[in-house]
Residue frames relative to the residue before (quaternion, step in Angstrom):
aa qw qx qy qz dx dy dz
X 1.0000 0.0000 0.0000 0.0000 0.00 0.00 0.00
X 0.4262 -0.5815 0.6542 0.2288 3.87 -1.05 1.15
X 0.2183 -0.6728 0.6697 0.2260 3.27 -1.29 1.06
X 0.4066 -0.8115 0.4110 0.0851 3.26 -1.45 1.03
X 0.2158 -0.9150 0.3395 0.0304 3.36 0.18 1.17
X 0.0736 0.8155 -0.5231 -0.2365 3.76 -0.63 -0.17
X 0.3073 -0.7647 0.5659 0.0231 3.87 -1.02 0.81
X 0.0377 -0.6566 0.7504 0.0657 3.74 -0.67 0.71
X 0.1045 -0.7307 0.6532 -0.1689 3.49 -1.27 1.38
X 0.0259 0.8045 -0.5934 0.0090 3.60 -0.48 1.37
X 0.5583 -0.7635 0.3172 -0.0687 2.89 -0.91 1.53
X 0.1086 0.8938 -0.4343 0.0257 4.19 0.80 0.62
X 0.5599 0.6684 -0.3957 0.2885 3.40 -1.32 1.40
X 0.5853 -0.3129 0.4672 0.5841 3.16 -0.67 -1.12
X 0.4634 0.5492 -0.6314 0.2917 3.69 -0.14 0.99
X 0.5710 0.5353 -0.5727 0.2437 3.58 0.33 0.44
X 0.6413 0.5376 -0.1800 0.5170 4.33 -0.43 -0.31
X 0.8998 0.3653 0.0040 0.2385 3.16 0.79 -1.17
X 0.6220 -0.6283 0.0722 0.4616 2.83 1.54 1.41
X 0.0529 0.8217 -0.5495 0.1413 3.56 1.84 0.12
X 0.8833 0.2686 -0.2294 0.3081 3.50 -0.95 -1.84
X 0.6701 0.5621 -0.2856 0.3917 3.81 1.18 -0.45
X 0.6010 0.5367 -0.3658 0.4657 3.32 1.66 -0.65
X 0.7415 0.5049 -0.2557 0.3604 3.61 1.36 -1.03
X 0.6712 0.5228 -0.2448 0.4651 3.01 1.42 -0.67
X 0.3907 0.6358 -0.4089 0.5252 3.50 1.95 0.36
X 0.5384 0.6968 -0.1962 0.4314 3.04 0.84 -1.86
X 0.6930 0.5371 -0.1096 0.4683 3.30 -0.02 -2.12
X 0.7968 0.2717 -0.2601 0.4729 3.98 0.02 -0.78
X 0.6886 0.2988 -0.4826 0.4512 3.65 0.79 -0.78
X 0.4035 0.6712 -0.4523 0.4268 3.79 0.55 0.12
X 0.2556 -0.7499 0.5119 0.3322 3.40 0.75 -1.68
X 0.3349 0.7754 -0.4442 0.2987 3.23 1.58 0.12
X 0.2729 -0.6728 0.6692 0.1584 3.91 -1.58 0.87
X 0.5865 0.6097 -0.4701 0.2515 3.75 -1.21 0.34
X 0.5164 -0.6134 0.5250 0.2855 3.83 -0.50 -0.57
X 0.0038 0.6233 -0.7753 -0.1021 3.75 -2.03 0.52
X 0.2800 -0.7254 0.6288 0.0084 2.56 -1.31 1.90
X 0.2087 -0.5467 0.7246 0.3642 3.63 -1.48 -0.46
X 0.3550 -0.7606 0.5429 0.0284 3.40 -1.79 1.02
X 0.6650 -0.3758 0.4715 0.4407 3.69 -0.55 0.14
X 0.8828 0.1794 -0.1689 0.4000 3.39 -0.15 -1.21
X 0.4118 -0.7344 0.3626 0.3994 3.84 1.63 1.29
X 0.4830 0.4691 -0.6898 0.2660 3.44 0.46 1.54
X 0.3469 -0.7647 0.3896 0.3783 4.12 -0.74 -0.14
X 0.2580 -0.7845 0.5468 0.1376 3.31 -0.46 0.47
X 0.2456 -0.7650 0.5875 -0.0968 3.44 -1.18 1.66
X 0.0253 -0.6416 0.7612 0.0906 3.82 -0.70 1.26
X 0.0418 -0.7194 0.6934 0.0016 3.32 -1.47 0.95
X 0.0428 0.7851 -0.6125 0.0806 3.78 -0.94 1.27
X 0.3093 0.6592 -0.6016 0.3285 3.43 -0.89 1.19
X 0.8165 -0.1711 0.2790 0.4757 3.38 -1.36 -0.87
X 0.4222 -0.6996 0.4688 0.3355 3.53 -0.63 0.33
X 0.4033 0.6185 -0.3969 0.5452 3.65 1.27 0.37
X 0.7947 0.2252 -0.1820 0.5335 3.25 -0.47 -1.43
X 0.6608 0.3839 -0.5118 0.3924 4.08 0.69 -0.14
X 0.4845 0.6460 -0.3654 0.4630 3.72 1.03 0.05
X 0.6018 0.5825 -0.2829 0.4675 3.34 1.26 -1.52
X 0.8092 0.2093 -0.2169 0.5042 3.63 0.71 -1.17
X 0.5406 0.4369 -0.5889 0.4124 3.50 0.18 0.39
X 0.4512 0.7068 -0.3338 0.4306 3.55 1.02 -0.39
X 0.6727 0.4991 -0.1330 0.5299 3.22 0.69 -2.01
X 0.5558 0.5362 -0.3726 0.5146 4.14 0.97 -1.27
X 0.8629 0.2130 -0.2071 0.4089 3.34 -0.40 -1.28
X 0.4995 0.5910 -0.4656 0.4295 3.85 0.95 0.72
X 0.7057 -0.5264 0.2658 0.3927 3.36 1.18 -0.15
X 0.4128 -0.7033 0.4823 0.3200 3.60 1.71 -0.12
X 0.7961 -0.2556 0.2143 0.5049 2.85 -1.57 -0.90
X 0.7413 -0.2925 0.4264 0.4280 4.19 -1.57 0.35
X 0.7708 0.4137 -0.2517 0.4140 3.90 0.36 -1.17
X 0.7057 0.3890 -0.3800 0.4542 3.85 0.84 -0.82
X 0.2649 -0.6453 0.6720 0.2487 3.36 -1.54 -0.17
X 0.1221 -0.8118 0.5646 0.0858 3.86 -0.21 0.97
X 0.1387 -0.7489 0.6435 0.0765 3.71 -0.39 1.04
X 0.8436 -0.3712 -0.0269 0.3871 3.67 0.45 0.55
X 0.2063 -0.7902 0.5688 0.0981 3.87 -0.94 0.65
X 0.2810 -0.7116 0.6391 0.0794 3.39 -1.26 1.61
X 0.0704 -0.8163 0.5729 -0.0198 3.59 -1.47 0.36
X 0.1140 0.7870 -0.5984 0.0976 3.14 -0.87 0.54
X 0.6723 -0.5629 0.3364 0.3436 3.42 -1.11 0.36
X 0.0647 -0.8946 0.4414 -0.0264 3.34 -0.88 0.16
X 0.1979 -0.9022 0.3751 -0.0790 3.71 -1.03 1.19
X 0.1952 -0.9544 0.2138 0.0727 2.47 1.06 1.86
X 0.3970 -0.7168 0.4683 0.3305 3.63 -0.34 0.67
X 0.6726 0.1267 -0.1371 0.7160 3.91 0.82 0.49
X 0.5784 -0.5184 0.6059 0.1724 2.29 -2.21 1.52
X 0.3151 -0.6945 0.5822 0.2818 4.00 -0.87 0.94
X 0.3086 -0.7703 0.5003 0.2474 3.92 -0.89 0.63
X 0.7365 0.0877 -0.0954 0.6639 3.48 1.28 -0.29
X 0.4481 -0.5155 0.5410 0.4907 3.83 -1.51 -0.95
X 0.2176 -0.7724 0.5908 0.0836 3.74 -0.56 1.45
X 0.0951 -0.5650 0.7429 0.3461 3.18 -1.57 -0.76
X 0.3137 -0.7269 0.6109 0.0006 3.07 -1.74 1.42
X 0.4900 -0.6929 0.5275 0.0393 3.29 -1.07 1.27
């Protein structure tokens, strides 16, 4: 059995405009990954990511690699996380 993990992962840089939450939430599904990419107030984005603890590694990996070609990520914090709801897919949140 894959242990199942969830991660909240905030995202700094150029990732707002720039197709950020759609590239991860690509990412995120071919992965198989459940949770959401938000934009924030303070024009960082913030990423819950829930699945295997692999493929959530894979994309935090994929985050602090730079995302999509257009953003520029100057650096990504993390920490575990307990999501009050089971996510039914990977969304983007408004």
């Amino acid at each position: 059995m894959m242990s199942k993990v969830c991660t909240i992962a905030w995202v700094y840089g150029t990732v707002q405009g720039v197709g950020f939450r759609y590239s991860t939430q690509r990412e995120a599904l071919q992965l198989g990954l459940r949770g959401y990419a938000k934009n924030m107030d303070d024009g960082s984005v913030e990423v819950v990511a829930c699945g295997e603890a692999e493929k959530v590694e894979k994309l935090i990996a994929w985050l602090k690699a730079g995302g999509p070609r257009s953003a520029r990520v100057e650096k990504v914090l993390t920490e575990p996380h307990q999501p009050g709801q089971e996510y039914a897919d990977f969304g983007i949140r408004y």
